[in-house]
N, C-alpha and C positions, 0 to 999 in steps of 0.2 A: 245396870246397863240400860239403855234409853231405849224404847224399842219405839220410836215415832218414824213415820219413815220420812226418807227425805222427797221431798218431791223431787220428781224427774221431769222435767222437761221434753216438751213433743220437740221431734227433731227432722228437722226440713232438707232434704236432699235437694242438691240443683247440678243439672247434667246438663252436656253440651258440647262444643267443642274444644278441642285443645288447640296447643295453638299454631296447630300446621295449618288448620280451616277455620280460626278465629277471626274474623273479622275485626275492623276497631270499632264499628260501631257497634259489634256485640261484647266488644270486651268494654266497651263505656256502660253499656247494658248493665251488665254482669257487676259493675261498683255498684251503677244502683238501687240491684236488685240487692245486693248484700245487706246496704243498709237496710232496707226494707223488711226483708228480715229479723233483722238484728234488735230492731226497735219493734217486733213481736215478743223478745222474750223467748225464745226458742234456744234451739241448738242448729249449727250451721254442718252437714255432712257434705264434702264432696272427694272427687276421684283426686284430688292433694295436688295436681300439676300446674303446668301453665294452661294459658288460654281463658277462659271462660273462670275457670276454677280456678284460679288467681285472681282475676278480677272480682269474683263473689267474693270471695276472703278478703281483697283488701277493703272494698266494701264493707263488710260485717264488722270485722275489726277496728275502722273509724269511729264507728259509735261506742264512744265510750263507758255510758251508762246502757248497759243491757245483761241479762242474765246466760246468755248462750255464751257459748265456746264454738270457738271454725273449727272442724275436724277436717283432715285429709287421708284419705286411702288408699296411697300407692300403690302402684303394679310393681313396685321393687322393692327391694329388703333392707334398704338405706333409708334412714331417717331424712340425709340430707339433699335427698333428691324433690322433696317436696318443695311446692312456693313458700316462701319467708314468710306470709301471711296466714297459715295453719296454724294453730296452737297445740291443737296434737296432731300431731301425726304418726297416722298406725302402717307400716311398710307391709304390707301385705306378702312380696315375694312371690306371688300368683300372679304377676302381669293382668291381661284383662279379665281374666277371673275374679277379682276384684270388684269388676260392675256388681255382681251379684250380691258381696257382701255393704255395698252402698246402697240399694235396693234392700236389703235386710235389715239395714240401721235405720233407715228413715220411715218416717211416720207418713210424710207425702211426699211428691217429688217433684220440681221444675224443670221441665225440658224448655229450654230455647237453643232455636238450630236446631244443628247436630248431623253428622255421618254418623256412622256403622256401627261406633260404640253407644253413643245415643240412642239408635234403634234398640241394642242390646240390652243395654238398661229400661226403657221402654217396657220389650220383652216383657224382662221377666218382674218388672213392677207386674204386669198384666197376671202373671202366673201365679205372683203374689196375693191378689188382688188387693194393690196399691193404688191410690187415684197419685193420677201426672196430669200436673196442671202445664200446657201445652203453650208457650207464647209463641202468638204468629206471627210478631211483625218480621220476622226473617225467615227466610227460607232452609229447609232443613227438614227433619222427620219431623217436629215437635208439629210447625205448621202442618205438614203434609198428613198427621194424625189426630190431632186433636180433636174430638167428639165425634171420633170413630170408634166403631167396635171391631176387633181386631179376629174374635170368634165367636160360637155361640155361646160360651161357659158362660161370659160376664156379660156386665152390661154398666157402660155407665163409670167408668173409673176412667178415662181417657176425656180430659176438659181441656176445651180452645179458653184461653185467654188474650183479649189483645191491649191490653192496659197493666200498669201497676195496681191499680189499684182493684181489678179486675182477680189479681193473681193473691192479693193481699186480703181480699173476702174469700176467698178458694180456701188458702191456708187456713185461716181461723174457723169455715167450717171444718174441715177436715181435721183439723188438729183437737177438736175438741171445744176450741178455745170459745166460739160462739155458736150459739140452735141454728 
């Protein structure tokens, strides 16, 4: 038996909105930011719907040469409720409950925008102590938090980003990938 292990890849969450509060310039965002991603060599984690989280997946998925997989994490129990653009999708069944095991999975997180489940996720990154890198050119919690401390426990895992490429050095410290 081989006992080398396989390398696992750091895995990048991106949260935001769906798409009752999607905007199209953040759903244009959200392509690509995927790509962005995707040509890190990662794994792509998100809440598996529309909105935002469609758009990072179809995003990520363009690129063809990259080592990640889009995952999606439904709030229902149906595979086929996900965007076409996940590769796995895990049906949770836990409705928004779910934020929490997407904050579980991921190594960092990207909030752009975002209402009340973005808040949520936010949360409990924070409890976690997960850094979310914070994009502000849109209005939402993500601006409205970013390089805020949220209490006294932590300090410092809540990052403003206003560029790609801004969000693109963020990941790779955090992920490990660069000192």
């Amino acid at each position: 038996m081989n006992k080398e292990k396989a390398e696992r890849l750091p895995i990048v969450g991106v949260i935001g909105p769906s798409k009752f509060t999607c905007s199209k310039e953040v759903y244009d965002f959200g392509i690509d930011l995927g790509m962005l991603i995707a040509k890190l060599n990662v794994h792509l984690v998100c809440g598996g719907m529309e909105g935002i989280m469609e758009s990072v997946c179809m995003g990520f998925i363009s690129i063809k040469k990259r080592k990640g997989l889009s995952m999606g994490i439904t709030p229902y129990d149906k595979r086929g409720a996900a965007n076409p653009y996940c590769e796995i999708v895990i049906p949770s069944g836990i409705g928004v409950s779910r934020n929490a095991i997407i904050v579980n999975t991921s190594d960092v997180l990207v909030a752009v925008a975002g209402g009340a489940g973005t808040l949520s996720e936010i949360a409990f990154a924070w409890q976690k102590n997960k850094h979310v890198i914070c994009y502000d050119a849109y209005d939402g919690w993500a601006k409205t938090l970013g390089d805020t401390q949220l209490d006294s426990r932590r300090r410092k895992l809540l990052h403003k980003a206003s560029t790609l490429l801004e969000i693109k050095q963020l990941i790779l410290e955090f992920t490990g990938k660069i000192n």
